[in-house]
N, CA and C of each residue as an Amber inpcrd file, in Angstrom:
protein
   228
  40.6920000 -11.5800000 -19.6970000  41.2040000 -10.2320000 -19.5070000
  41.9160000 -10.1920000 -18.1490000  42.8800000  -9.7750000 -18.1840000
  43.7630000  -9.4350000 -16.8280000  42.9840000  -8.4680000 -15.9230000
  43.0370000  -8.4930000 -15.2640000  43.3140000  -7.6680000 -13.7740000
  43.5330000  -6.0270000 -14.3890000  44.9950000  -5.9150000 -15.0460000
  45.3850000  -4.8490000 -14.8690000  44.1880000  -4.0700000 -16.2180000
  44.0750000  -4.9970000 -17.5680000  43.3940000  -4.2640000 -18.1700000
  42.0040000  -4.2310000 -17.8260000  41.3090000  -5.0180000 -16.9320000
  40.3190000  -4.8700000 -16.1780000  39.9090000  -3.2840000 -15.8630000
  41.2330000  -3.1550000 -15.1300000  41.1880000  -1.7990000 -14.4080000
  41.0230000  -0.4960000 -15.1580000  42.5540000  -0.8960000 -16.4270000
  42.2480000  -0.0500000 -17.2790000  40.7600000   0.8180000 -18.3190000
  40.2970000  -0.4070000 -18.1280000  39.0690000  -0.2720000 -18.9840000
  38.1790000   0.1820000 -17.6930000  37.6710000   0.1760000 -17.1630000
  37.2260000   0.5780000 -16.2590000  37.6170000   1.7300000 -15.8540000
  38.7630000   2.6080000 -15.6760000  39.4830000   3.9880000 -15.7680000
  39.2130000   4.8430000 -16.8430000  38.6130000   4.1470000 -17.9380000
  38.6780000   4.6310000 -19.3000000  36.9310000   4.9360000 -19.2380000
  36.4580000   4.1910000 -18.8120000  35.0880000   4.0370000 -18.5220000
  34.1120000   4.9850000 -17.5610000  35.0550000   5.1870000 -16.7170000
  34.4940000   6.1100000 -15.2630000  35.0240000   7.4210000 -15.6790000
  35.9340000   7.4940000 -16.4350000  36.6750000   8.6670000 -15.9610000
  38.0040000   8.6080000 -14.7490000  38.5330000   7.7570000 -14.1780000
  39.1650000   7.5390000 -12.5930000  38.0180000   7.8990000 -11.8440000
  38.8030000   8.1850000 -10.5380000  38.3900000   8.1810000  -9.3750000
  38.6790000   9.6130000  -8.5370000  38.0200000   9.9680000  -7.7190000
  38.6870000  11.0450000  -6.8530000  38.5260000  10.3680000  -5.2340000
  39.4820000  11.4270000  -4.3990000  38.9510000  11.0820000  -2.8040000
  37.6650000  11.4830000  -2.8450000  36.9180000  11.0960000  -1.5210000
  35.7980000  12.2260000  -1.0950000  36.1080000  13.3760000  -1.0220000
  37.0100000  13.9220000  -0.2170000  37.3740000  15.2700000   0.2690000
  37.0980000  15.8010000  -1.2780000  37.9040000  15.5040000  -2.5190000
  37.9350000  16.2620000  -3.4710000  36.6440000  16.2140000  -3.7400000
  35.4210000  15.2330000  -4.0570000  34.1570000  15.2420000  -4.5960000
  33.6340000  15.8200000  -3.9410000  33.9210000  16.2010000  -2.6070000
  32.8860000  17.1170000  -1.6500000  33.3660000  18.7050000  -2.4290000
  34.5270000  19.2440000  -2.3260000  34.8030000  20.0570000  -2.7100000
  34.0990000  20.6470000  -4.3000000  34.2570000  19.6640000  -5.4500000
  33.6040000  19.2620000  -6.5820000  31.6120000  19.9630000  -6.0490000
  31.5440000  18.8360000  -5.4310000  29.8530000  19.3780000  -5.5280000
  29.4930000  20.5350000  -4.1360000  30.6820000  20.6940000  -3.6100000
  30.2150000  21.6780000  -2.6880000  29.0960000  21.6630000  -1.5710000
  29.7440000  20.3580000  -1.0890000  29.1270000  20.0520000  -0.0600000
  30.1630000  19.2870000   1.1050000  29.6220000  18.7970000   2.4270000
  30.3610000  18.4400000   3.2590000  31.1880000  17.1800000   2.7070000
  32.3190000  16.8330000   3.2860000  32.9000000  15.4970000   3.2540000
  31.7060000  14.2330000   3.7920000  31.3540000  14.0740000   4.9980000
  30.2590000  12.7090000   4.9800000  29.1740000  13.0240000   4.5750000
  28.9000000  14.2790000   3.5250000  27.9790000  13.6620000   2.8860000
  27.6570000  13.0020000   2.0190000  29.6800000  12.7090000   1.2260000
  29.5550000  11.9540000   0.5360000  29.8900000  10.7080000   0.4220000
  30.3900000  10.6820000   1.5470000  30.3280000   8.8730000   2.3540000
  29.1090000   8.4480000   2.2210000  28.4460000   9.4470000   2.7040000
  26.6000000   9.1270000   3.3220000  26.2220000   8.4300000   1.5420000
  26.1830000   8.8650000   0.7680000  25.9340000   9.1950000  -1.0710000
  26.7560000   8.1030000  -1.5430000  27.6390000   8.0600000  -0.8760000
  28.7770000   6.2990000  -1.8340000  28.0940000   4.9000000  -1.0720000
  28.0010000   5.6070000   0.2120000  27.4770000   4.0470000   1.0730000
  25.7980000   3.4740000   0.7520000  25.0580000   4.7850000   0.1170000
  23.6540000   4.5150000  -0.1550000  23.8030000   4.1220000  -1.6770000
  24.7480000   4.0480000  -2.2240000  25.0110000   3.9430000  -4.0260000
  24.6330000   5.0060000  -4.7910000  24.1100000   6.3050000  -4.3430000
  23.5530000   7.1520000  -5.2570000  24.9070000   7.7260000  -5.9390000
  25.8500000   7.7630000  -5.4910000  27.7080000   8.1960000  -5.8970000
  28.3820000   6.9190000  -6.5890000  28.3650000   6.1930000  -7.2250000
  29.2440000   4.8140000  -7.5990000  30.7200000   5.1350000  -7.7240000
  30.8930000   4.1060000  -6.9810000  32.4320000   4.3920000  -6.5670000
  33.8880000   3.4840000  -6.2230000  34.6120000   3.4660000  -6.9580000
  35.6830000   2.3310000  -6.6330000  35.8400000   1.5280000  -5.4570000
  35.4560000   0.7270000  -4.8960000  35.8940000  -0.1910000  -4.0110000
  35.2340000   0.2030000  -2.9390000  33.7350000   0.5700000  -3.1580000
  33.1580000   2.0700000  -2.1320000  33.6930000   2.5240000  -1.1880000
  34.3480000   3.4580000  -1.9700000  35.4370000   4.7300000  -1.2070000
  35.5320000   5.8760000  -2.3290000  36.3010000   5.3880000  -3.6380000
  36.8370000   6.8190000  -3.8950000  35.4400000   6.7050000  -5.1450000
  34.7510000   7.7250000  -4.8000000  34.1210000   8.3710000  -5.9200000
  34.4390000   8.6110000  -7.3550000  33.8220000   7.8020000  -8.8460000
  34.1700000   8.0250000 -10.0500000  34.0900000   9.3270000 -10.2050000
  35.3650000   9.7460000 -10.8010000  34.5580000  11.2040000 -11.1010000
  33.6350000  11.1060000 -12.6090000  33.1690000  10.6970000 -13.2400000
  31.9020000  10.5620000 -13.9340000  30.4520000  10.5090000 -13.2910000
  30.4630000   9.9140000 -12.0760000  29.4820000  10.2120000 -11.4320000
  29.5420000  10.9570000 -10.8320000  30.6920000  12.0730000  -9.9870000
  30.7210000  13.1750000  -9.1700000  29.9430000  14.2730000 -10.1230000
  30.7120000  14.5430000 -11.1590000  30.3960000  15.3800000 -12.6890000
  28.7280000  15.3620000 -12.5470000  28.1800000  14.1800000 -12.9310000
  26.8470000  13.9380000 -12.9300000  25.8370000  14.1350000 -12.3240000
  25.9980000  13.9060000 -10.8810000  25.6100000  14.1660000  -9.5210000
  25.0320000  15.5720000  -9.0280000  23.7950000  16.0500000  -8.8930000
  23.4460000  17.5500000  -8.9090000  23.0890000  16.7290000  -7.2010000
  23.6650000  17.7130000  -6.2890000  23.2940000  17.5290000  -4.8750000
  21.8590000  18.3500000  -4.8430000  21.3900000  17.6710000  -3.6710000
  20.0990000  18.6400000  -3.3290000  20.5720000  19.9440000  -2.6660000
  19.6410000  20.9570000  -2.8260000  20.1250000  22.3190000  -2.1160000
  20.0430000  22.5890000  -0.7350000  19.8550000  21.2530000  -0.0590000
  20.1900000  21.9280000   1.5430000  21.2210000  20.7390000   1.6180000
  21.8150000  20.1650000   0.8890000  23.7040000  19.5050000   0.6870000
  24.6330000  20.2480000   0.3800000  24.2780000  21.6210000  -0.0660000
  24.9830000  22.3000000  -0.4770000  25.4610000  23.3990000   0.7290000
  27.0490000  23.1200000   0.6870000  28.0980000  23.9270000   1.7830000
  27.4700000  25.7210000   1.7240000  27.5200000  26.1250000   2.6840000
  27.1320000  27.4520000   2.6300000  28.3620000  28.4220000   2.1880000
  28.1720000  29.4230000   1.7240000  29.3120000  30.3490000   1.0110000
  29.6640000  31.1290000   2.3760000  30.8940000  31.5190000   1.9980000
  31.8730000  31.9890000   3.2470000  32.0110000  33.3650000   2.6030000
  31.1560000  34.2300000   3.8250000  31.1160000  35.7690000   3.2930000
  32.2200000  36.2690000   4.3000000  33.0030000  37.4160000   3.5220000
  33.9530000  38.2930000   4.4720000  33.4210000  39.3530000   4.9000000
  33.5950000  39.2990000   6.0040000  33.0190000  40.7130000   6.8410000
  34.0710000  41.3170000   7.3560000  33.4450000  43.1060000   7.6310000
  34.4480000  44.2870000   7.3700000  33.9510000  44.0270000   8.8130000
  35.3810000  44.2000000   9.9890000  35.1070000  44.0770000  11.1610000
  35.8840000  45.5640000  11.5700000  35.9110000  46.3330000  10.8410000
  36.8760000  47.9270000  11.1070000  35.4350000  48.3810000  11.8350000
């Protein structure tokens, strides 16, 4: 098998890939925390960097990983 269909199948397999930035966004949590999550393997991830998104999808963060919500306040 080539290289390229290597890849292919493997694309087909994972789902692709995303950046972190996007998987942080995805699970709603910081950016290194999901460095922290690819570098420990609990995230499997292309070339450990870009996060499958099949495992982002999958992935339930714990609740103190989770980014805090951005409330608007009436400053009148």
């Amino acid at each position: 098998m080539s290289k390229k269909d290597e890849f292919a199948k493997l694309w087909l397999e994972t789902g692709g890939f995303v950046t972190q930035k996007i998987a942080a966004e995805i699970l709603e949590i910081e950016p290194p925390s999901v460095n922290r999550l690819v570098k420990s393997g609990k995230l499997k991830a292309y070339q450990n960097q870009m996060p499958f998104v099949r495992a982002v999808l999958e992935y339930e963060p714990k609740p103190q990983m989770k980014r805090p919500k951005k409330t608007s306040s009436n400053n009148s």
